[in-house]
N, C-alpha and C positions, 0 to 999 in steps of 0.2 A: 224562835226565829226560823226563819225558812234554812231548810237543810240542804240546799243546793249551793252550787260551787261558792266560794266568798273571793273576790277581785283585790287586787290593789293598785290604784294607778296612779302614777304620776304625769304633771305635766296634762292635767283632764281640763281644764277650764276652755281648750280648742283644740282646734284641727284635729289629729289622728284619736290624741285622749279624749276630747268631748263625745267625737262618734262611737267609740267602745263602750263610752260608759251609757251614753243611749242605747246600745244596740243589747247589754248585755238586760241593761234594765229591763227595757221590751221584753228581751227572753227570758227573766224571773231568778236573773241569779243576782247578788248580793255584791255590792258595790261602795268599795274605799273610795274616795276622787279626793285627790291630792291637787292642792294649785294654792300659788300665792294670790291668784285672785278670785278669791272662795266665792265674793260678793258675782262676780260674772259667770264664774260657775253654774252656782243657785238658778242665776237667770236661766242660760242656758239649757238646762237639764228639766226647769218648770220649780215653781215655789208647793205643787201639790205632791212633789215624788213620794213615790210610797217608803217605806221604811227598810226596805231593802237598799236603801239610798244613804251614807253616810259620807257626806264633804267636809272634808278635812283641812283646812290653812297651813299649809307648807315650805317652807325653803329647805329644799333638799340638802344645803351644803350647810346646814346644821344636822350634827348628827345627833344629836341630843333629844332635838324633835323627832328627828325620820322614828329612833326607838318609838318616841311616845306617841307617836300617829300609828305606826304597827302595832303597838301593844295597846291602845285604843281599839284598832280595828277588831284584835284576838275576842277582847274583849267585848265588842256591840255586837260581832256578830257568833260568838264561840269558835270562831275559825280562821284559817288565812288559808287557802289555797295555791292561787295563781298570783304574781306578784309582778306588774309590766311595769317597766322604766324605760319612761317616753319623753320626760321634761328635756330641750334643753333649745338649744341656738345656735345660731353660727355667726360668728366676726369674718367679716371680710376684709384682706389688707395680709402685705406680704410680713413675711416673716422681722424684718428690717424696722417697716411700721406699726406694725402689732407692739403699744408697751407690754411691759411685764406685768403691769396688773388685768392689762386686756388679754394676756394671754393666758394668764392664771383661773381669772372668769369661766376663759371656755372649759379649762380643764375640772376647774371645781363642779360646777353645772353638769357638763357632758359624763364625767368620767367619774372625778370623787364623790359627787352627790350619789349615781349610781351604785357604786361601792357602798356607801350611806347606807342605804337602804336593800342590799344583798346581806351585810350584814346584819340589822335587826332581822331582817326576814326568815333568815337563817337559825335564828337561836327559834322562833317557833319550827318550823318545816321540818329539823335534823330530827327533833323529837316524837313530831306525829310520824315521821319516817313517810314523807309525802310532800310532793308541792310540785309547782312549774315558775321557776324563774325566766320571763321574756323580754331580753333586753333589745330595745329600738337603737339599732345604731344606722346605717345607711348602705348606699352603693358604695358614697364615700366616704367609709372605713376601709373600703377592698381596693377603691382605687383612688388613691390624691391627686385633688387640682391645685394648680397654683393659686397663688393671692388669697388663699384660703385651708393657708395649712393647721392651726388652732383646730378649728373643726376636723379637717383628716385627721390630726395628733388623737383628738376623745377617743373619735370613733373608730380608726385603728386601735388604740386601746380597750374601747368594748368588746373589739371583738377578740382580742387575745384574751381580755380577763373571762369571756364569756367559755371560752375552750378549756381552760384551767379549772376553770366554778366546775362545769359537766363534771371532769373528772371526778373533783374532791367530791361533788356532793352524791353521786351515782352509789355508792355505798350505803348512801340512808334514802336510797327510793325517790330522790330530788332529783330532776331533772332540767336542766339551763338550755334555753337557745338565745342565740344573735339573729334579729331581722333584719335585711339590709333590702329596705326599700329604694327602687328608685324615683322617676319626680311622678307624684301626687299631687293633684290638684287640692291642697288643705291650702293655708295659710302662712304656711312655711315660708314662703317668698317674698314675705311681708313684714313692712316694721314694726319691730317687738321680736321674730323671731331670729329677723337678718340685720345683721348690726353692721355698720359701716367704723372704722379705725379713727382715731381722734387724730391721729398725726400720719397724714396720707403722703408720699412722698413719689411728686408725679411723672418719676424718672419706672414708676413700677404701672402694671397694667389692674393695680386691683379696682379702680372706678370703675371700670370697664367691665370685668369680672360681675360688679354690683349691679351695673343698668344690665346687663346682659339677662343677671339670676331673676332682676325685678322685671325685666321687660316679659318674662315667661311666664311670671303670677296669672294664675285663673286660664294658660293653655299646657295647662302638665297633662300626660299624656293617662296618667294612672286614677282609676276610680280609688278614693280613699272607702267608699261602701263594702268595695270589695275588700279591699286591704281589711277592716277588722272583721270582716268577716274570715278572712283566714285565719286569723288572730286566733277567733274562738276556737275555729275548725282544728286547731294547731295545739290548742288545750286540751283537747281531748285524745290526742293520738296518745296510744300506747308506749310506742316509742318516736320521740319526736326528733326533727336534728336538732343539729347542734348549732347547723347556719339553714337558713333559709331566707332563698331570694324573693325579691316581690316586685314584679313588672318585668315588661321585654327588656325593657330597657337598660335596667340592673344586670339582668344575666347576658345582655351583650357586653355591657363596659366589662364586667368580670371575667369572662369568658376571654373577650379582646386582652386582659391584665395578661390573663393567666400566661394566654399563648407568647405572648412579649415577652413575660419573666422566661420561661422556658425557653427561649432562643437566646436572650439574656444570659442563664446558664451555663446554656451549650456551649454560646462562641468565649466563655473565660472558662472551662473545665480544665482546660491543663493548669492553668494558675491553680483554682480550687484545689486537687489534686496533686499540688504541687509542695503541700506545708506540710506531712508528716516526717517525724524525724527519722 
């Protein structure tokens, strides 16, 4: 098998994961593609892919699978390198109309399925003393909008889990970062990936929230070409972050966060300041 980097991806059958796993193909490295919809995949990516090409049928919030799709991959291709967790969605609807199984959804998807597959990945990576875990979380992990807090909850979660992982695994040569892209012209703003709340309650603004996110579909300001193209760019550094932003647009919301929490801080410091015994 070809000796060059071996990929793992979730969430490949579209938008950010389809273009990587084209883009990496093109460049001759070795490709897991993870998706419940293997069958659109295949299409997608062409029925002649070379062998360097292995698409795999996936629900990430089985963990049972994610092992046996990574210990697949160890095994077709001798290797696991780079491991990107990209699958997931967002529910829109406030916290009030979100049920509990809609809201357990985002979590399992977003966040446990992630975890999922950190774990398998992990029992190969500690041992070669080598790897890159790249988790896709968002702008909004760093900064929550309303009517759409399910999605902040994941993706604030990836990104805390992603800070922790660096730590633990920096000891065995493994390396994690959080991307926190902002809007992308992919498919993201579309249905399958944007989900509207079964029980909408229209005392709250989230319709609104929904035509707003749909009415932007196909003028997002961000080249997704680009985006994995840092992806790869970002695999190869030596030492890589731990967060890295993607578009102007992300590091103004983030930047605009920061400065807010930081005045936030300031005007309650005597409070803070105020609980030691």
């Amino acid at each position: 098998m070809n000796s060059t980097q071996v990929w793992f991806i979730t969430g490949a059958s579209k938008g950010i994961g389809l273009l990587l796993t084209r883009l990496l193909l093109q460049e001759g490295y070795c490709v897991a593609a993870a998706s419940r919809n293997l069958q659109q995949l295949i299409s997608a990516v062409g029925e002649d892919a070379s062998e360097r090409f292995l698409p795999i049928f996936l629900d990430i919030t089985d963990s049972d699978a994610v092992t046996e799709a990574i210990n697949r991959t160890v095994a077709h291709f001798g290797g696991l390198d780079i491991v990107v967790n990209n699958a997931g969605f967002a529910f829109v609807g406030s916290m009030e109309e979100l049920t509990d199984q809609e809201f357990r959804r985002a979590m399992d998807v977003n966040l446990f399925g992630t975890a999922n597959v950190i774990r398998a990945a992990m029992a190969h990576l500690r041992k070669q003393r080598s790897g890159h875990i790249i988790n896709i979380a968002s702008a909004g992990g760093y900064v929550a909008v309303g009517n759409i807090g399910s999605y902040a909850a994941s993706k604030f979660g990836m990104v805390g889990l992603t800070e922790a992982l660096a730590q633990e695994v920096a000891p065995f040569g493994v390396r994690a970062t959080v991307v926190l892209p902002g809007s992308f012209r992919t498919n993201f703003l579309e249905e399958g990936s944007l989900t509207y709340t079964r029980h909408p309650i229209g005392e709250y603004e989230s319709y609104k929230v929904l035509q707003g996110m749909s009415a932007r579909a196909g003028t997002q300001p961000g080249d997704p070409g680009k985006l994995v193209a840092a992806l790869v760019r970002l695999s190869h550094m030596e030492n890589p972050p731990v967060h890295l932003i993607l578009g102007p647009d992300a590091y103004k919301m983030i930047m605009d966060k920061r400065e807010q929490d930081l005045k936030e801080f300031e005007a309650y410091k005597s409070i803070t300041m105020s609980t030691n015994l």
